[in-house]
Every structure is written in structure tokens, then in C-alpha cells.
FIKOLKE-162075 format. One line per field, with one value per atom (N, C-alpha, C): chain; x, y, z. Coordinates in steps of 0.1 Angstrom, whole numbers, plus 5000, padded with zeros to 4 digits. Each point is the difference from the previous one (the first is absolute). Layout:
N
chain = A / ...;
px = X / ...;
py = Y / ...;
pz = Z / ...;
This chain:
176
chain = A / A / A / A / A / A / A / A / A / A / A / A / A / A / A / A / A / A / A / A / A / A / A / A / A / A / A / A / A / A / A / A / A / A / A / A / A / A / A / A / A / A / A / A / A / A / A / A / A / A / A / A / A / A / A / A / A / A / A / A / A / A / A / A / A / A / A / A / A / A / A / A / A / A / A / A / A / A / A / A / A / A / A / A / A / A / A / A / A / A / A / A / A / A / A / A / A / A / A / A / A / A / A / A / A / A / A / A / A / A / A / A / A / A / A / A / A / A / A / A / A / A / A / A / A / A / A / A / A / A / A / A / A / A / A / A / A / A / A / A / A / A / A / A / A / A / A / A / A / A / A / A / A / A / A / A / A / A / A / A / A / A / A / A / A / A / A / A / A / A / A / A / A / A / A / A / A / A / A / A / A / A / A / A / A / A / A / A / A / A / A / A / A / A / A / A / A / A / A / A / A / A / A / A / A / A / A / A / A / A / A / A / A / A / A / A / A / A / A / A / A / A / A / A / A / A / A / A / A / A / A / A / A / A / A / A / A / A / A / A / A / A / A / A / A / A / A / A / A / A / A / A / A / A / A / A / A / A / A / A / A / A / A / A / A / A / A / A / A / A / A / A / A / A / A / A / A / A / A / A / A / A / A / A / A / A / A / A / A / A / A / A / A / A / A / A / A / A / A / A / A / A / A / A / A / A / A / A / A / A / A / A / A / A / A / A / A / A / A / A / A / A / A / A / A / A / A / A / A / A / A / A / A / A / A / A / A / A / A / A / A / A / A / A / A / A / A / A / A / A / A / A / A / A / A / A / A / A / A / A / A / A / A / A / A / A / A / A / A / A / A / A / A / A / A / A / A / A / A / A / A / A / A / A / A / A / A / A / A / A / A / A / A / A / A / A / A / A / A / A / A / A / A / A / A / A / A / A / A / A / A / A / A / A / A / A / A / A / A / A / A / A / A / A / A / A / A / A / A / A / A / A / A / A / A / A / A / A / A / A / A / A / A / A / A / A / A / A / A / A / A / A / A / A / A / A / A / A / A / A / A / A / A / A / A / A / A / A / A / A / A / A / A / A / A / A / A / A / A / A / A / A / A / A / A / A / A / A / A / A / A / A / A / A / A / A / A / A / A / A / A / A / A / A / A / A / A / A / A / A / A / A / A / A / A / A / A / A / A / A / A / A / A / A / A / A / A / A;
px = 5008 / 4992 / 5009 / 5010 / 5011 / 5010 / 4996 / 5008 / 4997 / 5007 / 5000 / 5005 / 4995 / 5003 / 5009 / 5012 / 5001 / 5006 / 4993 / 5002 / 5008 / 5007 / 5006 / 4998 / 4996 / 4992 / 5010 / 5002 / 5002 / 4996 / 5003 / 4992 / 4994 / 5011 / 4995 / 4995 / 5001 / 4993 / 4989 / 4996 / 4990 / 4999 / 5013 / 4999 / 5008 / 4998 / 5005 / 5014 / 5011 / 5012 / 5004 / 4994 / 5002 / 4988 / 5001 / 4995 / 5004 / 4998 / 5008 / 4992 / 5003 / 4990 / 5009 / 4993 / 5006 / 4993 / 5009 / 4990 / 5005 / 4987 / 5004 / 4988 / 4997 / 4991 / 5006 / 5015 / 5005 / 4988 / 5001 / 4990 / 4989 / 4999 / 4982 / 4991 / 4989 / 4986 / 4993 / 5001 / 4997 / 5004 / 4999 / 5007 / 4995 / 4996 / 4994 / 5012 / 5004 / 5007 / 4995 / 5004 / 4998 / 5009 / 5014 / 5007 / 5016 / 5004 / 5016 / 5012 / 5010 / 5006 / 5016 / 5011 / 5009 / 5011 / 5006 / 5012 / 5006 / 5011 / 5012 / 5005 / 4999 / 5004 / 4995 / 4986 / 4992 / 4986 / 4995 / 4981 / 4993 / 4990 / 4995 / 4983 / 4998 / 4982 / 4993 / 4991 / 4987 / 4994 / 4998 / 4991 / 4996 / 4982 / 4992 / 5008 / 5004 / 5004 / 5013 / 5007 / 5017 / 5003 / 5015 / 5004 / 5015 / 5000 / 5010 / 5006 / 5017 / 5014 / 5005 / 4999 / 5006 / 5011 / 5010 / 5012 / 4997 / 5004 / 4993 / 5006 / 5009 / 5005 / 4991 / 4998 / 4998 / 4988 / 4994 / 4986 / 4995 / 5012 / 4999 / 4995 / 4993 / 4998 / 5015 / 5003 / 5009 / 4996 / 4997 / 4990 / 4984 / 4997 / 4987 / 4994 / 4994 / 4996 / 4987 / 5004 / 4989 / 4995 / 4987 / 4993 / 4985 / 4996 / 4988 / 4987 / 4989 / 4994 / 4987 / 4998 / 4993 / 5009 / 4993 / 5003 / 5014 / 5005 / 5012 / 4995 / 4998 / 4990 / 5013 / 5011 / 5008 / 5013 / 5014 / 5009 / 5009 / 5009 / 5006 / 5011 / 5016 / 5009 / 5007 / 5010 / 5000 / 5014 / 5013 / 5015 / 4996 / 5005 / 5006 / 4988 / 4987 / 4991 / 4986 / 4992 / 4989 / 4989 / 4990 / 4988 / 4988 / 4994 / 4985 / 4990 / 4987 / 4982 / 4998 / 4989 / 4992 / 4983 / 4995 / 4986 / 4996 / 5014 / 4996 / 5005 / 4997 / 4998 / 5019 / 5006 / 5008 / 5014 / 5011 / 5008 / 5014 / 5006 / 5020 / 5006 / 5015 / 5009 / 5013 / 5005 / 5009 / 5015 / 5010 / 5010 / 5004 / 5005 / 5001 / 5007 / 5013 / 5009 / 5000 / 4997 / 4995 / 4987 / 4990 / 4989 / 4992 / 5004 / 4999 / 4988 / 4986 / 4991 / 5006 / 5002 / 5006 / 4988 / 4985 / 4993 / 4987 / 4985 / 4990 / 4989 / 4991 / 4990 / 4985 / 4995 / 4987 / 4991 / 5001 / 4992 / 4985 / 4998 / 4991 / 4993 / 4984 / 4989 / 4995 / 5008 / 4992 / 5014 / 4996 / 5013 / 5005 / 5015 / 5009 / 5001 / 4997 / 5006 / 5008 / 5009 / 5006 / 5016 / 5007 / 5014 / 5004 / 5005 / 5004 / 5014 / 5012 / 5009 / 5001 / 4997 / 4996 / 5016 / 5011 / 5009 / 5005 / 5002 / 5008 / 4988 / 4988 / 4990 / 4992 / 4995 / 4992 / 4981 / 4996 / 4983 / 4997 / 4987 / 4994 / 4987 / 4991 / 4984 / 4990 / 4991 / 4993 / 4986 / 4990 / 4987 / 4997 / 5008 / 4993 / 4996 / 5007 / 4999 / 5010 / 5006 / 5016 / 5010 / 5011 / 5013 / 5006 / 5011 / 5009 / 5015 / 5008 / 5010 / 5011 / 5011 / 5010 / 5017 / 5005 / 5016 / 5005 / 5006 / 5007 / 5014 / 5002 / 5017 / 4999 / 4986 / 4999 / 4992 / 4992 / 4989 / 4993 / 4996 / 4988 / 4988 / 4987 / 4989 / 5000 / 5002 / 4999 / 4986 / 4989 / 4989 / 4987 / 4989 / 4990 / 4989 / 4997 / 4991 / 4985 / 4992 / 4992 / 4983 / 4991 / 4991 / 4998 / 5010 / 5001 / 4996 / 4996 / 4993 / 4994 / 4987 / 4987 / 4997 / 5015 / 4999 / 5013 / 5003 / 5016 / 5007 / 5016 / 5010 / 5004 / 4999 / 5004 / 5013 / 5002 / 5017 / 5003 / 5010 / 5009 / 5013 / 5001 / 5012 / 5004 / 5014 / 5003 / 5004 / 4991 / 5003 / 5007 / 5010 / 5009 / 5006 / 4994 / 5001 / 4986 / 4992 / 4987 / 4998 / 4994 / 4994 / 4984 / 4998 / 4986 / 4995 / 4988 / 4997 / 4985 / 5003 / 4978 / 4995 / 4990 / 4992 / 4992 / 4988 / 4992 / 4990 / 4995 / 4990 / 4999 / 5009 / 4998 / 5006 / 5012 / 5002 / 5019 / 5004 / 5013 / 5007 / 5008 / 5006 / 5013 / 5003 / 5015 / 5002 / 5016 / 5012 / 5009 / 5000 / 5011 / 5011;
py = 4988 / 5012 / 5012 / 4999 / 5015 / 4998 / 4995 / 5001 / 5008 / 5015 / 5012 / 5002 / 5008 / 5000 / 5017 / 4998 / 5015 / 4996 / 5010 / 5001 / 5012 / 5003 / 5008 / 5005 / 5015 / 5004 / 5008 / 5003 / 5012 / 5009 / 5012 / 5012 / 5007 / 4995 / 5008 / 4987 / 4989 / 4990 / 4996 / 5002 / 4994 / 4987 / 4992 / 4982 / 4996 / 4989 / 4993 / 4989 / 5007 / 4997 / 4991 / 4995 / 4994 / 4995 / 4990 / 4995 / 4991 / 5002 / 4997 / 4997 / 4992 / 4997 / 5004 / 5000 / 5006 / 4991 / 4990 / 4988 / 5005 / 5006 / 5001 / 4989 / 4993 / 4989 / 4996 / 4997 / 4999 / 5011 / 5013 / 5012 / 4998 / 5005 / 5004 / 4991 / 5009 / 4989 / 5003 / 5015 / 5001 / 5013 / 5000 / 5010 / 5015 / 5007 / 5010 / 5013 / 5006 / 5010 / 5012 / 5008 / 5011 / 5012 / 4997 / 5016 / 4988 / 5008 / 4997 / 5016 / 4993 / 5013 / 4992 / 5007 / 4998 / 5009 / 4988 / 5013 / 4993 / 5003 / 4996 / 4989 / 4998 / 4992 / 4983 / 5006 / 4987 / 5005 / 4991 / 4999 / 4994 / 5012 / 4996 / 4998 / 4994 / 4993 / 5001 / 5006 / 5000 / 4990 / 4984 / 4993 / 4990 / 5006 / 4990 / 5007 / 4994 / 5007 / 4997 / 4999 / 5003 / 5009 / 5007 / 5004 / 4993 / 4997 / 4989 / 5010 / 5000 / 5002 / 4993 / 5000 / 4993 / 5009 / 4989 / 5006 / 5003 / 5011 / 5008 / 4993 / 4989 / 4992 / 4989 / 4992 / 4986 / 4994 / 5015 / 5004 / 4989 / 4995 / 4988 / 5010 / 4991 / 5011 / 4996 / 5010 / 5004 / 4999 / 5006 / 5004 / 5002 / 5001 / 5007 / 5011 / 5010 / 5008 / 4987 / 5001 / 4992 / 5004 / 5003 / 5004 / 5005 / 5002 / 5002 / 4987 / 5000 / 4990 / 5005 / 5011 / 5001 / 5003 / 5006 / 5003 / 5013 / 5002 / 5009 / 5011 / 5010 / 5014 / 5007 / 5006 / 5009 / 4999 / 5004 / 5004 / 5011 / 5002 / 5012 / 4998 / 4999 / 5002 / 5013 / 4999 / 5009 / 5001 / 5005 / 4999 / 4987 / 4989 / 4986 / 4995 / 5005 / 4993 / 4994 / 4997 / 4997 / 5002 / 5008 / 4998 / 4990 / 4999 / 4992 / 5005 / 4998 / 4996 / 4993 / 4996 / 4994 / 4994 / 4992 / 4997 / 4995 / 5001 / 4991 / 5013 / 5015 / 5012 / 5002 / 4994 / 5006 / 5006 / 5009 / 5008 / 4987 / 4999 / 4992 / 5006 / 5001 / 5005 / 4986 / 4996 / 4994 / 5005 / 4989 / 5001 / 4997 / 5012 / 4993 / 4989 / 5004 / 4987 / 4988 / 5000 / 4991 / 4992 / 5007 / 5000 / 4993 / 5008 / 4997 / 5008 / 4997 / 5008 / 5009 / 5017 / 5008 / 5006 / 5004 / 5004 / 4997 / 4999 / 4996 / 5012 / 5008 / 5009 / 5000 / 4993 / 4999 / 5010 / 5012 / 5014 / 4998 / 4996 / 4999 / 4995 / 5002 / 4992 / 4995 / 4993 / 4996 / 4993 / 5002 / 4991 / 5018 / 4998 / 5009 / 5000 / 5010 / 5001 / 5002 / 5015 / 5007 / 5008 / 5002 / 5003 / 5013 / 5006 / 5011 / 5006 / 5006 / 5006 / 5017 / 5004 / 5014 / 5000 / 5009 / 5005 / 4991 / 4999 / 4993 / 4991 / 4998 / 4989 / 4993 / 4988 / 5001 / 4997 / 5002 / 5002 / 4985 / 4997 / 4986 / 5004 / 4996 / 5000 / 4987 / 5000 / 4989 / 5003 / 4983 / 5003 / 5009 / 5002 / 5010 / 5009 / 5007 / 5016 / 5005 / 4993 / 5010 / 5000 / 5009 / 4999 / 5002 / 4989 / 5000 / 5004 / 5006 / 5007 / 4989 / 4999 / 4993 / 5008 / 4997 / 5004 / 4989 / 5006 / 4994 / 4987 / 5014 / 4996 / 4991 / 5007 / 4995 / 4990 / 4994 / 4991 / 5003 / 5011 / 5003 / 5009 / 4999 / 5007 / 5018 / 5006 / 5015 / 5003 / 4994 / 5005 / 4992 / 5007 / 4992 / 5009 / 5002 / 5005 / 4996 / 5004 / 4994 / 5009 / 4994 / 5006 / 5015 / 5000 / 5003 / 4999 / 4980 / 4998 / 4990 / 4996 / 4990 / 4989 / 4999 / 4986 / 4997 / 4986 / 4998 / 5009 / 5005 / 5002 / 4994 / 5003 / 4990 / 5006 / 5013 / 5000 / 5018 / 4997 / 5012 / 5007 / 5012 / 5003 / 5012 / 5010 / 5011 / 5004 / 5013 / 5013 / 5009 / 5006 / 5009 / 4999 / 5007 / 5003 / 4994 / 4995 / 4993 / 4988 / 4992 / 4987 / 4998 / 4995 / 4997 / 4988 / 5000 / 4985 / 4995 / 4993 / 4997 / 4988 / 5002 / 4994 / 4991 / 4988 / 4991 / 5012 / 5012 / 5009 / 5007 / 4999 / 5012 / 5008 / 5001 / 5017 / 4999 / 5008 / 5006 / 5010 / 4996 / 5004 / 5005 / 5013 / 5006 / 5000 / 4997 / 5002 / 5014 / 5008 / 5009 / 4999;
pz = 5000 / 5000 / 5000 / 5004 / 5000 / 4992 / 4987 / 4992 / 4992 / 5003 / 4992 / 4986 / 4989 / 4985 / 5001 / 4996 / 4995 / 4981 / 4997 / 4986 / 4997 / 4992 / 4998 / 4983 / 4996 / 4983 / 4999 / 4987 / 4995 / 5000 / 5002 / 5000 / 4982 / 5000 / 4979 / 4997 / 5001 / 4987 / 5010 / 5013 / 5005 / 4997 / 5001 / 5002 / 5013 / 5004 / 5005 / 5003 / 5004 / 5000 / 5010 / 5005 / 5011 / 5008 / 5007 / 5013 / 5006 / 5017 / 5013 / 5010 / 5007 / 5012 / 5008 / 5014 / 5011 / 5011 / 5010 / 5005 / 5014 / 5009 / 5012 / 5010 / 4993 / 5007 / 5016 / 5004 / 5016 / 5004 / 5002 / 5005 / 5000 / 4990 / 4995 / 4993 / 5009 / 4993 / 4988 / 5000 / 4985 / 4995 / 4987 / 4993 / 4992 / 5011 / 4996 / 5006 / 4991 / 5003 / 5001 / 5012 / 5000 / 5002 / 4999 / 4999 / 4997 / 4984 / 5002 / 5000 / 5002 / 4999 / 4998 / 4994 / 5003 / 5005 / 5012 / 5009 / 5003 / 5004 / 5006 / 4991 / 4987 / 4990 / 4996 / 5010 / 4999 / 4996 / 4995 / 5000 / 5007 / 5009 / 5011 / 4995 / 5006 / 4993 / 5012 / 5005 / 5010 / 4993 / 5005 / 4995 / 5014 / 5000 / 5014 / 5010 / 5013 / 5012 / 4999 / 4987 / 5002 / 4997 / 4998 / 4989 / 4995 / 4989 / 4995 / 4994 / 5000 / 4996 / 4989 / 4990 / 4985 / 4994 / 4997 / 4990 / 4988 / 4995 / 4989 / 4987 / 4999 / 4991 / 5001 / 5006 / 5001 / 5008 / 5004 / 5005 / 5010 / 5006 / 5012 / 5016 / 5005 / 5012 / 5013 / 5005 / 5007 / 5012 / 5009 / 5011 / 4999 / 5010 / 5004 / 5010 / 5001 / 5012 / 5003 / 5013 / 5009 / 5014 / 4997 / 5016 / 4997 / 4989 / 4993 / 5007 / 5000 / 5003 / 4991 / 4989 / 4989 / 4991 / 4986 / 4990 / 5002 / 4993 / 5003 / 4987 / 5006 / 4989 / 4994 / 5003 / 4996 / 5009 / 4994 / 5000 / 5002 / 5004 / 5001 / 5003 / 4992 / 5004 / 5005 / 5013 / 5002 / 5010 / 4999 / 5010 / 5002 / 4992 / 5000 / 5010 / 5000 / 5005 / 4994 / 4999 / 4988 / 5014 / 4998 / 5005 / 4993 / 5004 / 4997 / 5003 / 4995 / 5008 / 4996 / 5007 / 4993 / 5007 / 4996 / 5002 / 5015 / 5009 / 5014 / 5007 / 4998 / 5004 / 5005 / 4995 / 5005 / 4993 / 5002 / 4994 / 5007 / 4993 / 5001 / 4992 / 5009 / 4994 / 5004 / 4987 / 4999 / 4994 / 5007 / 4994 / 4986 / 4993 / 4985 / 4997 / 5004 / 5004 / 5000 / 5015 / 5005 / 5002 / 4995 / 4999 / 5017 / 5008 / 5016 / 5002 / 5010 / 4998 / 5016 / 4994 / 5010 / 5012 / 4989 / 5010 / 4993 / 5010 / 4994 / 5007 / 4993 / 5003 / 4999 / 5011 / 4999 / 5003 / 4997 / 4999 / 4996 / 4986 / 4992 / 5006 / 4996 / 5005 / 4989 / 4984 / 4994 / 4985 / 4989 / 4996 / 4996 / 4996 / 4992 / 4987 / 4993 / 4988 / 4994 / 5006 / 4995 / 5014 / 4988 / 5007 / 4993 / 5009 / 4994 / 5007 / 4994 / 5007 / 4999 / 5016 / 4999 / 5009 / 4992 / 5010 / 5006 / 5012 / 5010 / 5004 / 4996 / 5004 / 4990 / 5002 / 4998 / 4999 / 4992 / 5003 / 4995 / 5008 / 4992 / 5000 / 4991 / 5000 / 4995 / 5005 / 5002 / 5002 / 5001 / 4998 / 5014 / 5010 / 5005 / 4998 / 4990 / 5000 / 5006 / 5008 / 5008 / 4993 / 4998 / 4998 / 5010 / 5002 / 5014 / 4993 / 5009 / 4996 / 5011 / 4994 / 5005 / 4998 / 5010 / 4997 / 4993 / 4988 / 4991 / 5005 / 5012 / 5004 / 5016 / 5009 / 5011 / 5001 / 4992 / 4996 / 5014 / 5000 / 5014 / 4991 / 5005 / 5002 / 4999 / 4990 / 4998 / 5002 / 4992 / 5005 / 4990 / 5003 / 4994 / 4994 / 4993 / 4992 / 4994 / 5012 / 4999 / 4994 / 5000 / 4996 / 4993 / 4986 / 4996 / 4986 / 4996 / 4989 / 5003 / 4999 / 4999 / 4995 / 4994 / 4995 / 4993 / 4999 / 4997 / 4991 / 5006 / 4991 / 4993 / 4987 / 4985 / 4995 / 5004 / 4991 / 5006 / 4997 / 5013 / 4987 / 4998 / 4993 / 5006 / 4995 / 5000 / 4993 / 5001 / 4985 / 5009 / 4995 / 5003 / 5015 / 5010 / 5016 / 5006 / 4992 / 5008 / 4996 / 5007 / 5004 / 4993 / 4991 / 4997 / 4999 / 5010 / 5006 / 4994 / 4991 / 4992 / 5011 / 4997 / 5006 / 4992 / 5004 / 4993 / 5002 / 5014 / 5002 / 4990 / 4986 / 4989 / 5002 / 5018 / 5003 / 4997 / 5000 / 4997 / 5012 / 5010 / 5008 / 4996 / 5003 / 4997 / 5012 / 5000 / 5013 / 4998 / 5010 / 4998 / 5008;
């Protein structure tokens, strides 16, 4: 069941150059991805309540982040550390390295979606409607931000010197 397909196209002829599986079956139960990224010279895959480490040659998995007990929503690398959420409400920050889980944040009252790096912290948002703020460097509790939207945070960015936080409420929160 987790035997993943990566294909590889061309961009001008729109065919298909390639295809590769990616067998992380030891882990995972099934194969629904939700956030990749690559850092630190590997490819990292959010898939189910892992997140798996593959060599970017030979696309064998390496490690795993492990401590999740839902779905794993989003990513954020960040000073040789990788954050997480995900669907069992809570915020991890791991070792990149190592991939050792350094700290775990049960803030949330609902799953997480989203990560964001504000400055020296960072924000997470979720079906509560809160964004919780975290030190980057101190992995402690800066603050929490709450009832300020009605229904889950779906995606968090920054334009110039502000913070803009959407909402599923339709509403649009700026940070100054």
C-alpha cells in the first residue's frame, strides 16, 4: 500500500521521462502526501503520521521524524531544526540531524495546519481559530492569539513588515 510513484516529465514536451517508486512500507500505512520540501540535501515527505528522509539520488528513506499519532499537515525548516503539525493538535520541533524529537506543543484545541516563520518565532494555526506564537531559538510559549477568527486558519504568509493570517471565516487578519 505505500508504495509510492514518482514520475519525472519534461517541461517542454509534456512526456514522461521517467518513473520510480519510493517503498516506505517498514513506516507507513498509507500513502497520502501532504507537504514535501527539500533541505539539508535530502527529501523530506510528510506522509500519514511520519515524516520520512529520502536520499535525493536513490530516493531510499534514511530516517524518520517520529512522535506524530495523526496525519502530519505541514513543515517548516528552520536553524538545522524541522518543525511539524499536524491532525493530533499538536506543533514538534525536531532535530534535523538527528532527527531526535527536541520539543512537543499541545496549545491547539483542534488539528494544525499551518507554520509559519515570523522573525525569531514561530506562529502555528489551526481548526481553532488560534495562532500560537513560539520562540524560534527558546522552543517556549511567546503567546496565543486567540479569538480573533471563527473558524480554522488555512494559510499564514508575510507581505513586507506584516503577518497575514486567512481564515476558513472568509476573514483576513493583518500583523503589524
Amino acid at each position: 500500500c505505500c508504495d509510492m510513484k514518482i514520475k519525472v516529465w519534461d517541461s517542454k514536451t509534456f512526456t514522461m521521462k521517467k518513473e520510480d517508486r519510493i517503498d516506505l512500507s517498514d513506516k507507513i500505512s498509507d500513502s497520502l502526501i501532504s507537504k514535501l520540501m527539500y533541505y539539508k540535501g535530502f527529501i523530506w515527505i510528510a506522509v500519514s503520521k511520519f515524516v520520512a528522509c529520502l536520499h535525493k539520488k536513490t530516493l531510499k528513506p534514511i530516517r524518520y521524524l517520529e512522535g506524530h499519532t495523526q496525519r502530519v499537515n505541514s513543515m517548516l525548516p528552520l536553524d538545522d531544526r524541522i518543525w511539524t503539525c499536524g491532525d493530533d493538535c499538536t506543533v514538534k520541533v525536531y532535530d534535523a540531524n538527528s532527527c531526535a524529537l527536541l520539543q512537543s506543543f499541545e496549545e491547539h484545541k483542534g488539528r494544525v495546519f499551518s507554520l509559519l516563520r515570523v522573525e525569531n518565532t514561530v506562529w502555528s494555526g489551526g481548526w481553532d481559530g488560534a495562532i500560537c506564537v513560539w520562540g524560534s531559538k527558546t522552543l517556549q510559549k511567546k503567546g496565543r492569539l486567540s479569538d480573533r477568527h471563527k473558524d480554522a486558519i488555512c494559510a499564514m504568509t508575510i507581505l513586507d513588515d506584516t503577518v497575514w493570517v486567512a481564515s476558513w471565516d472568509g476573514s483576513i487578519s493583518v500583523w503589524s
